[in-house]
Backbone as JSON Lines, residues from 0, in Angstrom:
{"i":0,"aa":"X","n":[13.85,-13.49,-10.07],"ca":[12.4,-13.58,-10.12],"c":[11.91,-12.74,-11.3]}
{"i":1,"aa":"X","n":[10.71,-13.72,-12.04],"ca":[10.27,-12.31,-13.11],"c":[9.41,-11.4,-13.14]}
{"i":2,"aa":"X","n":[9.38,-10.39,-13.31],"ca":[8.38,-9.45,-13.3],"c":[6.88,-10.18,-12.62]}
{"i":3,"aa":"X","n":[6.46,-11.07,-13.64],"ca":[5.07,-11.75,-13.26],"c":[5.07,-12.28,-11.79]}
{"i":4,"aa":"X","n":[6.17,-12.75,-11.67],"ca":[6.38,-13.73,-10.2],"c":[6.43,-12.99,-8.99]}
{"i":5,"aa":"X","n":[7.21,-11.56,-9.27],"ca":[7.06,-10.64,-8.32],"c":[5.67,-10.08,-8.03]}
{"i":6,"aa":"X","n":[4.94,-9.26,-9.33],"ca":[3.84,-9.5,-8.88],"c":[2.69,-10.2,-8.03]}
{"i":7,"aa":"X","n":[2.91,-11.74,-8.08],"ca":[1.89,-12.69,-7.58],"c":[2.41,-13.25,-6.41]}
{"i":8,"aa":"X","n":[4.08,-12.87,-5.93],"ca":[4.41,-12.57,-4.72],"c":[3.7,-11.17,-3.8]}
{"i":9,"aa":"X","n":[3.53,-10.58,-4.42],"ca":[3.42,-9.13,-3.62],"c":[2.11,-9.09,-3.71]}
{"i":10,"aa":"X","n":[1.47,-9.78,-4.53],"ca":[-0.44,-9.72,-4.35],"c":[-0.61,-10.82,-3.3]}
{"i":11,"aa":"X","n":[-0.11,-11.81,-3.28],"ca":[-0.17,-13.08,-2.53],"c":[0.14,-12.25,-0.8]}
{"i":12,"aa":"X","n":[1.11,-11.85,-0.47],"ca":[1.06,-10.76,0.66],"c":[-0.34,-10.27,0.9]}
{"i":13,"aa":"X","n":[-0.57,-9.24,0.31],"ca":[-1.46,-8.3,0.1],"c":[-2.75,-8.99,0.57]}
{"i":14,"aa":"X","n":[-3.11,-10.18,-0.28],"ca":[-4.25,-10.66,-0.02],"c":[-4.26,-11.46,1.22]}
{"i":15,"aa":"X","n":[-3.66,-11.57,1.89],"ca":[-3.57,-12.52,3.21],"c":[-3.9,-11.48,4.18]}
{"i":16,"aa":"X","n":[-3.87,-9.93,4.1],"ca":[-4.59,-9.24,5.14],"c":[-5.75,-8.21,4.6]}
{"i":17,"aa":"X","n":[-5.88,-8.9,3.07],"ca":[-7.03,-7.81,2.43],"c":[-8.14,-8.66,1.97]}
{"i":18,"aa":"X","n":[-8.89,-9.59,3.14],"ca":[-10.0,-10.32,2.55],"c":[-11.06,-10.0,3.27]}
{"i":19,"aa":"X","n":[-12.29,-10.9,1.99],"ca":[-13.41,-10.55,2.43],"c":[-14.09,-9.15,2.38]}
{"i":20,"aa":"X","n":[-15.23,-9.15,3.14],"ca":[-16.12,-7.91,3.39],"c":[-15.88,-7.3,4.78]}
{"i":21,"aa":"X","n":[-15.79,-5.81,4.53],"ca":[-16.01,-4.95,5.43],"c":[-16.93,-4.07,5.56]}
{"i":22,"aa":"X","n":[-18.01,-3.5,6.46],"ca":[-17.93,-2.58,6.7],"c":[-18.06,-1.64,8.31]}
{"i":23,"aa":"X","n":[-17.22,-1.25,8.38],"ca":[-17.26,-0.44,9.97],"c":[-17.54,0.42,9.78]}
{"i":24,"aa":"X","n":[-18.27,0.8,10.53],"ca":[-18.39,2.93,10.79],"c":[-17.14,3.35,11.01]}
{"i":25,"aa":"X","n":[-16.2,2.7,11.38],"ca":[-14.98,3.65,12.29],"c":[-14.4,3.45,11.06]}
{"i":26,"aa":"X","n":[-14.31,3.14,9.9],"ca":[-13.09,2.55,9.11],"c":[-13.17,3.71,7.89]}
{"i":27,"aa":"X","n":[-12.08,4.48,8.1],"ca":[-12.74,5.52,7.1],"c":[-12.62,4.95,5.48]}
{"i":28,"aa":"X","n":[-12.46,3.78,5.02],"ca":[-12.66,3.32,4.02],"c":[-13.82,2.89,3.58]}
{"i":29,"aa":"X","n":[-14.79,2.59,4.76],"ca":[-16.22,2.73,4.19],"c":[-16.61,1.27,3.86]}
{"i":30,"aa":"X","n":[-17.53,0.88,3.06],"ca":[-17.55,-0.39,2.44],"c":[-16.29,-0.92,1.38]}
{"i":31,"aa":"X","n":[-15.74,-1.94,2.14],"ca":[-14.53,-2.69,1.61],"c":[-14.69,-3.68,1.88]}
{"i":32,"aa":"X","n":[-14.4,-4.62,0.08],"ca":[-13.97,-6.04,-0.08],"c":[-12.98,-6.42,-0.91]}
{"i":33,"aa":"X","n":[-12.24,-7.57,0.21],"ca":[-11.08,-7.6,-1.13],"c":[-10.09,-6.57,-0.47]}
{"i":34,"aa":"X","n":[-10.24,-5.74,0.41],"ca":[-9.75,-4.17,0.41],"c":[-9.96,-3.4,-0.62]}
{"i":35,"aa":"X","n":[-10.66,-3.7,-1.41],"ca":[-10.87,-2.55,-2.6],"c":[-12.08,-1.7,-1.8]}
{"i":36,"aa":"X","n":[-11.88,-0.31,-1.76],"ca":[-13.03,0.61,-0.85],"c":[-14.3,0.6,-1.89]}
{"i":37,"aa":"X","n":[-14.87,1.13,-1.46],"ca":[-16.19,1.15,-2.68],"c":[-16.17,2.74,-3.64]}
{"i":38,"aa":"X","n":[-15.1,3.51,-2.78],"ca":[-14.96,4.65,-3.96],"c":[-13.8,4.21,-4.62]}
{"i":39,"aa":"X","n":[-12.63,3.34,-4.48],"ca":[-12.14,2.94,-6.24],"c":[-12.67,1.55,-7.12]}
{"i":40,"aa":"X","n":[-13.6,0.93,-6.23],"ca":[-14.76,0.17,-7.02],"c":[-15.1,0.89,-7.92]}
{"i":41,"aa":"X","n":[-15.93,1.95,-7.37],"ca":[-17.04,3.04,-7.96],"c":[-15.96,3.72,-9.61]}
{"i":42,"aa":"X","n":[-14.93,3.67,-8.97],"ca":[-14.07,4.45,-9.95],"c":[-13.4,3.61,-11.19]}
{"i":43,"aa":"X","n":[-13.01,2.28,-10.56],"ca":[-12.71,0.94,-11.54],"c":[-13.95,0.85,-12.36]}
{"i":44,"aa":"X","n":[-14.9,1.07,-11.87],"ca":[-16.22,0.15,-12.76],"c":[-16.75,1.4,-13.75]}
{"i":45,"aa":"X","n":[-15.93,2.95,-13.36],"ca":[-16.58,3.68,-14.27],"c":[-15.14,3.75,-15.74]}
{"i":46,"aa":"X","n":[-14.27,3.48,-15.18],"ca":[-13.12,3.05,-16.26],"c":[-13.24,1.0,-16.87]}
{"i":47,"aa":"X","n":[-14.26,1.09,-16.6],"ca":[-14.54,-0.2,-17.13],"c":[-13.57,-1.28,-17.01]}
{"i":48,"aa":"X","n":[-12.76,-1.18,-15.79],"ca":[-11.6,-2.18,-15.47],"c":[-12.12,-3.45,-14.82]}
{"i":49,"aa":"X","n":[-13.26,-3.09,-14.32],"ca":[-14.75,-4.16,-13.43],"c":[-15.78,-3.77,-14.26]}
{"i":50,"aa":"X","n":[-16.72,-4.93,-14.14],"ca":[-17.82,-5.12,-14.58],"c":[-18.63,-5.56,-13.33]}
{"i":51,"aa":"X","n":[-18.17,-5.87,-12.47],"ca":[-19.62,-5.71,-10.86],"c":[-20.27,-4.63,-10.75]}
{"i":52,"aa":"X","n":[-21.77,-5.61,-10.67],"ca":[-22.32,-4.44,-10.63],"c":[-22.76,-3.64,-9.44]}
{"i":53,"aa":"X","n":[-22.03,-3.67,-8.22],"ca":[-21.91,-3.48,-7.13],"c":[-20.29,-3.85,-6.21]}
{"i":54,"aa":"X","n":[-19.98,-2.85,-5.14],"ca":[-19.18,-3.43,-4.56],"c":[-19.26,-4.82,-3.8]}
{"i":55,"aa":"X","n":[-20.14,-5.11,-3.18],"ca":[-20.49,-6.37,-2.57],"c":[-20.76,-7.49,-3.62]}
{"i":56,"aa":"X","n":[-20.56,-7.17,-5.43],"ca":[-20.88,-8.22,-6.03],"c":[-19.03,-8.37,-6.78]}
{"i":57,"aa":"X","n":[-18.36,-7.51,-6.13],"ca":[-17.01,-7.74,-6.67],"c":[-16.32,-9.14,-6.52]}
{"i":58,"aa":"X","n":[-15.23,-9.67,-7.57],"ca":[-15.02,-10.98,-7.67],"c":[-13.67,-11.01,-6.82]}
{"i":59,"aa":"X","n":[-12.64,-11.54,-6.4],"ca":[-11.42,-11.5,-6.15],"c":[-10.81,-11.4,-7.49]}
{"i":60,"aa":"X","n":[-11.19,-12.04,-8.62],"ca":[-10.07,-11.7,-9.69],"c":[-10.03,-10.65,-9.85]}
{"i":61,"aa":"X","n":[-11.45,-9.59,-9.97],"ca":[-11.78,-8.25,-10.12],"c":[-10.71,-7.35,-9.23]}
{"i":62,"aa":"X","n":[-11.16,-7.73,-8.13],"ca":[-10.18,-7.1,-6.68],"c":[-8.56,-6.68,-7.44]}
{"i":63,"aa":"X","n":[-8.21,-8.37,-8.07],"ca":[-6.94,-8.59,-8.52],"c":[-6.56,-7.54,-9.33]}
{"i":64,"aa":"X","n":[-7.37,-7.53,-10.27],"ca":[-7.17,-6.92,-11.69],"c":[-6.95,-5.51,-11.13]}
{"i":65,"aa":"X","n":[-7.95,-4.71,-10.19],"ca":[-7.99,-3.49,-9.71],"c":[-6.58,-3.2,-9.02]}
{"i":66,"aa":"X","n":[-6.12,-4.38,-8.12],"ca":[-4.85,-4.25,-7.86],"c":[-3.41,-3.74,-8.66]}
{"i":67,"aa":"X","n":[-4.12,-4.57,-9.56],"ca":[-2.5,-5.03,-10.39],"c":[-2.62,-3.11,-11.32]}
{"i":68,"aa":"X","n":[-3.54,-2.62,-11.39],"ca":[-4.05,-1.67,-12.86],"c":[-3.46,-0.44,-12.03]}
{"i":69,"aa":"X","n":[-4.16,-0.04,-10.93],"ca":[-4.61,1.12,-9.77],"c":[-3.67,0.99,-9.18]}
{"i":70,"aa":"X","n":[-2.68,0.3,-8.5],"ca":[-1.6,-0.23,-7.32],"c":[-0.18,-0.22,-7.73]}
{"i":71,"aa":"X","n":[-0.15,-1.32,-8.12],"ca":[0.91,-2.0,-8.47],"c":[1.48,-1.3,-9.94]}
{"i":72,"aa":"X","n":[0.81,-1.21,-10.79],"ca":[1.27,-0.83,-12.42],"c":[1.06,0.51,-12.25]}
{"i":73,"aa":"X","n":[0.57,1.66,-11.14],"ca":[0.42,3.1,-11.65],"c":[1.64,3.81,-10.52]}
{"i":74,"aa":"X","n":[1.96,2.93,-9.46],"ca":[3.19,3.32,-9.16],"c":[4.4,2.89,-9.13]}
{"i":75,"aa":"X","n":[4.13,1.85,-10.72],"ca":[5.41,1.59,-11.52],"c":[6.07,0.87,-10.77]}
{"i":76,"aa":"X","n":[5.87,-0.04,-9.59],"ca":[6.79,-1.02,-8.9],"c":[7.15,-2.27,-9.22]}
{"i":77,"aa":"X","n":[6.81,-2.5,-10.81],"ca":[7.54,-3.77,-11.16],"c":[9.1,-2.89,-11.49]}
{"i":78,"aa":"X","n":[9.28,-2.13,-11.69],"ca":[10.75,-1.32,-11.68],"c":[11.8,-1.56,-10.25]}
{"i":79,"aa":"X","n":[11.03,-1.94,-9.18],"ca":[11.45,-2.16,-7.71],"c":[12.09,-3.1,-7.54]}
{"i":80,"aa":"X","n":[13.48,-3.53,-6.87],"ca":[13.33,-4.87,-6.68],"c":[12.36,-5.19,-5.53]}
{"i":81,"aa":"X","n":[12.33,-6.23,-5.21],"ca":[11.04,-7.34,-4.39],"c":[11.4,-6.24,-3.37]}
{"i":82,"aa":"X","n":[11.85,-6.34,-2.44],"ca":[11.26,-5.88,-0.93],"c":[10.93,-4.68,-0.82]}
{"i":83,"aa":"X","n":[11.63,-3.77,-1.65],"ca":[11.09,-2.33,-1.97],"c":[9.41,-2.13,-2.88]}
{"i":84,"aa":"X","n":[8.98,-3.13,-3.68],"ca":[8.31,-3.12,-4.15],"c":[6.78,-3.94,-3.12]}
{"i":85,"aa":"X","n":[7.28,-4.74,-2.68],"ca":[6.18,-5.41,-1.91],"c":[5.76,-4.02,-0.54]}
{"i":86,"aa":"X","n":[7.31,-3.65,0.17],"ca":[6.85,-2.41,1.17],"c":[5.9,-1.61,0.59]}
{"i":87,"aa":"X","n":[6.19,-0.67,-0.7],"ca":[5.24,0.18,-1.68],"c":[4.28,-0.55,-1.92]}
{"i":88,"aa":"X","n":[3.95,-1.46,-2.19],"ca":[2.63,-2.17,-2.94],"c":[1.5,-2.26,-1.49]}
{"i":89,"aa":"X","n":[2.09,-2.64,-0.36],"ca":[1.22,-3.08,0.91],"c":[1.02,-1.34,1.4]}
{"i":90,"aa":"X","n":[1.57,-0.81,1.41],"ca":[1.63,1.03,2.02],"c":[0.59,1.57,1.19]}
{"i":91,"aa":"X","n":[0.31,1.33,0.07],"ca":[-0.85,1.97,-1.02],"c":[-1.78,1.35,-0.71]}
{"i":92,"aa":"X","n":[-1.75,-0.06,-0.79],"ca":[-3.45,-0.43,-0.74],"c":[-3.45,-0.44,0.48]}
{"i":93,"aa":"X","n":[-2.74,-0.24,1.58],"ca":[-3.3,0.25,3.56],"c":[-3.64,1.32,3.3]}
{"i":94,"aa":"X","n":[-2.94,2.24,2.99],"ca":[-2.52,3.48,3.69],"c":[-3.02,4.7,1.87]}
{"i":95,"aa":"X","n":[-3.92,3.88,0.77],"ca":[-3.57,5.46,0.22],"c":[-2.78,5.6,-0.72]}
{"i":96,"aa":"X","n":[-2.54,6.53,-1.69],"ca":[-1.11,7.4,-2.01],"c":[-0.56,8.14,-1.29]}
{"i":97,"aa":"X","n":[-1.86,9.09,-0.36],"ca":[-0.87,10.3,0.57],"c":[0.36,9.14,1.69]}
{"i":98,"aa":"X","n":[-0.33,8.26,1.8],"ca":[0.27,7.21,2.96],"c":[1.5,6.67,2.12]}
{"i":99,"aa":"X","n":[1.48,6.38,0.91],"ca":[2.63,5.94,0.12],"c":[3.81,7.03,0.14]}
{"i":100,"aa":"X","n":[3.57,8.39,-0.51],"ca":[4.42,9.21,-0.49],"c":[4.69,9.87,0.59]}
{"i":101,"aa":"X","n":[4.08,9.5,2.06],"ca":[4.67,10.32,3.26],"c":[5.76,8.91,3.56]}
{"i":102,"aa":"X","n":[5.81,8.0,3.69],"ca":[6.45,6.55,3.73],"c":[7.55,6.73,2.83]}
{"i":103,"aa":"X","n":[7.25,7.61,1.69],"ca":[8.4,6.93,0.7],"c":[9.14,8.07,1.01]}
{"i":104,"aa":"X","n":[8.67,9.17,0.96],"ca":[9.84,10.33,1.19],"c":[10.03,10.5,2.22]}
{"i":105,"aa":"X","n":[9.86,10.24,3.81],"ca":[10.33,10.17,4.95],"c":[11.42,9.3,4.78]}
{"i":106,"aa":"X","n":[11.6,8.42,4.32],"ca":[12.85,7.06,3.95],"c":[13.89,7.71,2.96]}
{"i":107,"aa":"X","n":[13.53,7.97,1.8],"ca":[14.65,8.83,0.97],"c":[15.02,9.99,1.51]}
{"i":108,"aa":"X","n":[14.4,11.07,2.35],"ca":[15.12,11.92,3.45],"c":[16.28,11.31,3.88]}
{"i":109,"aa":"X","n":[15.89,10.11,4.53],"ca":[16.68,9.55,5.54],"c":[17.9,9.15,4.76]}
{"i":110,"aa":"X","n":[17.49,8.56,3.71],"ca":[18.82,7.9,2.84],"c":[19.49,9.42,2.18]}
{"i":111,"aa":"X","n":[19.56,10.84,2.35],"ca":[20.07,11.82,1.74],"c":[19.41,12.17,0.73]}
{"i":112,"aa":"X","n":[18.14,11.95,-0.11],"ca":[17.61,12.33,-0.98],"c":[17.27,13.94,-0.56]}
{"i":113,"aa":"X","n":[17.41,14.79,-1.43],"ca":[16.88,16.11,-1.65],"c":[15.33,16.34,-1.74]}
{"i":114,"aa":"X","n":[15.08,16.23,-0.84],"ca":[13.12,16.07,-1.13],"c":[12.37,16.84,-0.61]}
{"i":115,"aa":"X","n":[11.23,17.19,-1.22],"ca":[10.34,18.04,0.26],"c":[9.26,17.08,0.42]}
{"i":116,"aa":"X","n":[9.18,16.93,1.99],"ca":[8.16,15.97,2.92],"c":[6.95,16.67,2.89]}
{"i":117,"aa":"X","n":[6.19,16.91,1.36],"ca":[4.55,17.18,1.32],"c":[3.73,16.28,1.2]}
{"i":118,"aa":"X","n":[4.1,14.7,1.58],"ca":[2.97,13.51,1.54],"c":[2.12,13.46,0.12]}
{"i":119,"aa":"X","n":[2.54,14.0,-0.9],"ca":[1.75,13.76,-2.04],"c":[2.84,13.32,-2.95]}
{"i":120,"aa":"X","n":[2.38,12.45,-4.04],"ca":[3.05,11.34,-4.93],"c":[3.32,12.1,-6.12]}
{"i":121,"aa":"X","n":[4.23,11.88,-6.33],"ca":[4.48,12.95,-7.71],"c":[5.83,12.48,-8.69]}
{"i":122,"aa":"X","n":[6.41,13.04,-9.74],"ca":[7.49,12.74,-10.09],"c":[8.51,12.49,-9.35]}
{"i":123,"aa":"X","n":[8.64,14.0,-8.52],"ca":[10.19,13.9,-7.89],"c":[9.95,12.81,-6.51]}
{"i":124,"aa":"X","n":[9.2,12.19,-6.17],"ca":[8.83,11.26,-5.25],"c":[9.51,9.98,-5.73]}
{"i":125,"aa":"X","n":[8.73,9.47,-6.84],"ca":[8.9,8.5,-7.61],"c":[10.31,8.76,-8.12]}
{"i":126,"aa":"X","n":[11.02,9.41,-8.69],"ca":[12.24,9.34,-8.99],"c":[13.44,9.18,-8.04]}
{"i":127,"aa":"X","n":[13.3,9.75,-6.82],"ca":[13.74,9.85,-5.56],"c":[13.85,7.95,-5.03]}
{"i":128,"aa":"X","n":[12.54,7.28,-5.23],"ca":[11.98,5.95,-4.67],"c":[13.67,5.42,-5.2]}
{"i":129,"aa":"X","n":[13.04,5.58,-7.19],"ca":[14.06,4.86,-7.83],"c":[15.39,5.0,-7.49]}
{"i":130,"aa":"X","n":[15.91,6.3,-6.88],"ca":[17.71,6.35,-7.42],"c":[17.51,5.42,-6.1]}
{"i":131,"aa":"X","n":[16.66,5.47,-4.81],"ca":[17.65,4.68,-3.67],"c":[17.02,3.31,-3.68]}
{"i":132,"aa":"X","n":[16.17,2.87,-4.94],"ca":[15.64,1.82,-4.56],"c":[16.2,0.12,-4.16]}
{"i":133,"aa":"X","n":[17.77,0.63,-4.42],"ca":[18.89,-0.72,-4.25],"c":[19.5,-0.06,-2.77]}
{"i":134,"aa":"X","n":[19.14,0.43,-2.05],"ca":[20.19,1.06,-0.97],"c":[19.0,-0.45,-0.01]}
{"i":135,"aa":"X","n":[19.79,-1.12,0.77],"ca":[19.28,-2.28,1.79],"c":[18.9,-1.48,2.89]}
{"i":136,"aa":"X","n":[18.62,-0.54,3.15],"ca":[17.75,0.57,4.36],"c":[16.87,0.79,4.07]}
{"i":137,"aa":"X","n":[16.3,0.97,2.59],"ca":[15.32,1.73,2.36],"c":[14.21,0.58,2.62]}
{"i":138,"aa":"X","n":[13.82,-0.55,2.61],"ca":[12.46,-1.22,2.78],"c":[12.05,-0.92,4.41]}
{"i":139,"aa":"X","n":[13.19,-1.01,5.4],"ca":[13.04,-1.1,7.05],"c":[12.97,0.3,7.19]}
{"i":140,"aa":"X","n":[13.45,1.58,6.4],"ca":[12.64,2.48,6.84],"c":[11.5,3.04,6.42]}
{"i":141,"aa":"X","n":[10.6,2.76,5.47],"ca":[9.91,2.36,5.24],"c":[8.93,2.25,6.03]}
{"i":142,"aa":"X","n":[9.05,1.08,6.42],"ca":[8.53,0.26,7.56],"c":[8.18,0.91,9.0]}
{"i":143,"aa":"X","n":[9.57,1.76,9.29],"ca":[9.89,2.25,10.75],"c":[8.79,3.52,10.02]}
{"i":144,"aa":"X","n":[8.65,3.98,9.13],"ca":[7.96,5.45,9.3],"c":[6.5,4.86,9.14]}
{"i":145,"aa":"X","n":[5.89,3.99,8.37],"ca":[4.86,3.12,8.52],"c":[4.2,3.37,10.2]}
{"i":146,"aa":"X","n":[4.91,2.27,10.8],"ca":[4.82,2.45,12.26],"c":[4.43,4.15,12.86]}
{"i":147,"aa":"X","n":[5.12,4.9,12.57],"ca":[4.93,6.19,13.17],"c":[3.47,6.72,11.88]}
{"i":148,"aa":"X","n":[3.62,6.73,11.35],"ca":[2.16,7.35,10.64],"c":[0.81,6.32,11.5]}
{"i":149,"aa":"X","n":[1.12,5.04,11.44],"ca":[0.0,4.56,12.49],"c":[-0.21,5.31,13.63]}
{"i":150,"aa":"X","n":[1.04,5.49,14.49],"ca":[1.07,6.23,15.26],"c":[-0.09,7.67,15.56]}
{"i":151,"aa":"X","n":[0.8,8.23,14.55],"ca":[-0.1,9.98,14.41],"c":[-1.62,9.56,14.16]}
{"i":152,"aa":"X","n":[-2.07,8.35,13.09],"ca":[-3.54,8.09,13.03],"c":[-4.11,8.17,14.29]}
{"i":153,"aa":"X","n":[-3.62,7.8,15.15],"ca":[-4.41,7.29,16.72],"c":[-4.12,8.41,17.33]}
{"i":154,"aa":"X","n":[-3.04,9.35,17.07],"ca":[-2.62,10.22,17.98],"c":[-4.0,11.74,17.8]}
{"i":155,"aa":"X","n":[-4.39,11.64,16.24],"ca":[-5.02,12.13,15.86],"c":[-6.8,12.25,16.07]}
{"i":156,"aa":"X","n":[-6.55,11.04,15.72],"ca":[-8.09,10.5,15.97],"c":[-8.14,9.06,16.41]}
{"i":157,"aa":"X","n":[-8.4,9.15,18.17],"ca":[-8.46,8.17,19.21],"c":[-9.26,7.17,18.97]}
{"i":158,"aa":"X","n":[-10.68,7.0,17.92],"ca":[-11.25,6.21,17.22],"c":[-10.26,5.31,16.91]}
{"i":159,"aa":"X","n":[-9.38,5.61,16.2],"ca":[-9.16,4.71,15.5],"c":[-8.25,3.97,15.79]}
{"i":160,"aa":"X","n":[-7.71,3.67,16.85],"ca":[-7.32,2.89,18.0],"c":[-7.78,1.67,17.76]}
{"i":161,"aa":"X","n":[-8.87,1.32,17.33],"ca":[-9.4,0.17,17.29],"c":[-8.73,-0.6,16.25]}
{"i":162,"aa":"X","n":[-8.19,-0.37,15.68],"ca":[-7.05,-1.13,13.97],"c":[-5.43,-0.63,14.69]}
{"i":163,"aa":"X","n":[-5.32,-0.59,15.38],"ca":[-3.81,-0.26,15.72],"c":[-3.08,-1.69,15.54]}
{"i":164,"aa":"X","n":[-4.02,-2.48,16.3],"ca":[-3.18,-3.65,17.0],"c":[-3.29,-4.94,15.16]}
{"i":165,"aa":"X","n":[-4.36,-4.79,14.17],"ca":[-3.62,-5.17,12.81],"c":[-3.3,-4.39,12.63]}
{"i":166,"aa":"X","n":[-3.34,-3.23,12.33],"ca":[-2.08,-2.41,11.46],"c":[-0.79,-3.21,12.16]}
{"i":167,"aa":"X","n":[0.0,-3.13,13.05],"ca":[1.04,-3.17,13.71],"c":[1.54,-4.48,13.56]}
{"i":168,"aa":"X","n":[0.37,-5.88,13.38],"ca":[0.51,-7.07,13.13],"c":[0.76,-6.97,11.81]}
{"i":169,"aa":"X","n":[0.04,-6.38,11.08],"ca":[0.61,-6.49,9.59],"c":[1.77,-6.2,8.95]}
{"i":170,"aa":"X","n":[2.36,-4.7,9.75],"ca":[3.26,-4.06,9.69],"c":[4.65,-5.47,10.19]}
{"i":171,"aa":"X","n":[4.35,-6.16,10.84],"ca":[5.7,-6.98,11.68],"c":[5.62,-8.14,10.76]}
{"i":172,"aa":"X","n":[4.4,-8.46,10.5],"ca":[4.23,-9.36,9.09],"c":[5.1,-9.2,8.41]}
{"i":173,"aa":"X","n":[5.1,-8.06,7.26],"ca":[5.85,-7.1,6.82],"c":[7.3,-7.37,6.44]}
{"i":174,"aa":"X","n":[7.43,-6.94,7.82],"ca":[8.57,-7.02,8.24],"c":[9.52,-7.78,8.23]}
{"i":175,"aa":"X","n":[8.66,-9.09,8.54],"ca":[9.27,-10.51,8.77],"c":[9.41,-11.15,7.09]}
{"i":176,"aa":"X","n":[8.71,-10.42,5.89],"ca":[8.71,-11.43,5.04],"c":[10.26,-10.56,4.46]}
{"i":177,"aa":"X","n":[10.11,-9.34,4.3],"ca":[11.08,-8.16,3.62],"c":[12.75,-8.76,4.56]}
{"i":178,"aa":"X","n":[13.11,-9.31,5.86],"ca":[13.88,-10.04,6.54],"c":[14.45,-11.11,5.75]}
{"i":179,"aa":"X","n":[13.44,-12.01,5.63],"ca":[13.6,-13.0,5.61],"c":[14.31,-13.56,4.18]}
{"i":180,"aa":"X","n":[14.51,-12.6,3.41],"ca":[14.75,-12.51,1.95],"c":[16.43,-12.29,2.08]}
């Protein structure tokens, strides 16, 4: 697969549980469309990567573009092969960076990586991703620590109980496509 194809695989994912408009009070993302929140709208449109002039006037290509710039190209996962890269690509735009690097270094722990588990994204994170990014464990754990950070969300704050049951659908989604390969 080429670079491009992986991409528009792993956005094509992405966008099947990141549509439309949101906004909930409970959702600590606030106003979201597209899944783009309205503070990296706010932040795309001041790096001139969007031209909406509002979050609610954002385009899906826009969404796209924000994806591919902010997501996908700043944590370097066309370097990934596919299932490692699609797990990382769906964990950032759910969950964050802190949600990316507690996911990614809970998994390279597991695979023997030398790491410290401080949930923030950094070199030795990212370099860590890379040496195990061919080991066939690393996408399902991943996944399995995914699951448990949902977990602690609810365990944390009982609000938010109310997204357990997609998170968990998305997560088996997930699951099933990273399998099925």
């Amino acid at each position: 697969m080429t670079p491009q194809e992986q991409w528009e695989k792993c956005l094509k994912f992405v966008s099947k549980w990141e549509g439309g408009w949101s906004d909930d009070k409970y959702d600590k993302g606030g106003k979201t469309k597209y899944g783009i929140t309205e503070a990296v709208y706010k932040d795309a449109r001041a790096k001139l990567i969007v031209r909406a002039s509002s979050i609610e006037a954002l385009t899906k290509a826009e969404a796209d573009k924000i994806y591919r710039m902010k997501y996908y190209d700043a944590y370097m996962l066309s370097a990934l092969p596919y299932k490692a890269a699609l797990v990382c690509f769906d964990t950032v735009v759910n969950m964050g960076s802190g949600g990316l690097a507690d996911v990614v270094q809970w998994a390279c722990i597991k695979l023997g990586a030398s790491l410290k588990w401080d949930k923030l994204w950094g070199p030795l994170t990212q370099s860590a991703l890379i040496v195990k990014m061919e080991n066939p464990q690393l996408p399902a754990l991943m996944i399995e620590a995914r699951r448990a950070r949902y977990e602690r969300i609810v365990k944390n704050n009982p609000v938010q109980r109310r997204f357990i049951r997609g998170w968990m659908n998305r997560v088996i989604d997930l699951e099933k496509e990273v399998v099925k390969l």
